[in-house]
N, C-alpha and C positions, 0 to 999 in steps of 0.2 A: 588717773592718779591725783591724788590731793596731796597739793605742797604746802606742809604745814609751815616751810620756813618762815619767818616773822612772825608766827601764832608764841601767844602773850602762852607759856607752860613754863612747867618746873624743869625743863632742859635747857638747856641753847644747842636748839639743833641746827644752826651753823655752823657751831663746833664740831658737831658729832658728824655732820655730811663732809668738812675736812677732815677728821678722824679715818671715816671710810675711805675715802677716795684716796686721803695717804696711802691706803693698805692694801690698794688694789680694787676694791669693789663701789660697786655705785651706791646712789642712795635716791631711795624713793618715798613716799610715804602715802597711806591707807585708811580709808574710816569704811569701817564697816557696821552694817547695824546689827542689833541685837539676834541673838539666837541664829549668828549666821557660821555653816558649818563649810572647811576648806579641808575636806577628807581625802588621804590619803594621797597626794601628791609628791611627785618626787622629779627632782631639778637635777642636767647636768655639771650642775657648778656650786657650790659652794657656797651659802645664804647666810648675812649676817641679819638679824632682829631684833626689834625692841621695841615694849609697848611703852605707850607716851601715858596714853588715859587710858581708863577701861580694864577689865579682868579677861584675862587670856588664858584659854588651855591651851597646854603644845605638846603634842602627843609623838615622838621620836622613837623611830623604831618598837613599837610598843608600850614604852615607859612615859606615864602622863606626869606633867610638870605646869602649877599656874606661875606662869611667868610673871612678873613684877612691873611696877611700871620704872623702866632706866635701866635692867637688866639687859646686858648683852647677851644674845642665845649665838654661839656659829654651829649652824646645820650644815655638814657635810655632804657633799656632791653625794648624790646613790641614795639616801634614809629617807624609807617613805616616812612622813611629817601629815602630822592634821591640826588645823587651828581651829579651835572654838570658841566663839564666841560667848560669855557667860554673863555679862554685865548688860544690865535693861537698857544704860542708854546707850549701848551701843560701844565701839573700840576703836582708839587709833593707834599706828601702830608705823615705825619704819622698816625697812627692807634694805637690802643691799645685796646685790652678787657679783662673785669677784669676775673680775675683767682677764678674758681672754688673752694674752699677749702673744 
């Protein structure tokens, strides 16, 4: 996992990782490179996301969507999800899932 916390972006994701974790879910974060494909995958909990840098397709129960960078996505425990990578240099991107209690 790449923690991007302290990395100089247009977020402050020290906010955002208390945001999450107010709300129940963890928060993690991701660099993945170009043309890298996260097909069809499906979580028993509840996934918050959001791209930092980079162009991201998110492909949600069938219906594709390029996510933005600071867009909040919540993907739903059960919906197969595919991530696609589309940007040459590559994408980062945070995660979170909500916490068990």
């Amino acid at each position: 996992m790449l923690d991007l916390r302290g990395t100089k972006t247009m977020f402050n994701l020290d906010n955002i990782a208390e945001s999450w974790i107010a709300r129940g879910f963890s928060f993690g974060s991701w660099e993945d490179f170009p043309n890298t494909l996260w097909e069809n995958v499906v979580h028993d909990q509840d996934e918050l996301f959001m791209v930092v840098s980079g162009e991201i397709e998110l492909e949600l129960a069938g219906e594709c969507k390029r996510v933005q960078p600071g867009e909040e996505v919540l993907i739903p425990a059960g919906i197969v999800r595919s991530k696609r990578i589309l940007s040459p240099d590559g994408a980062r991107w945070l995660f979170g899932y909500r916490k068990n209690i």
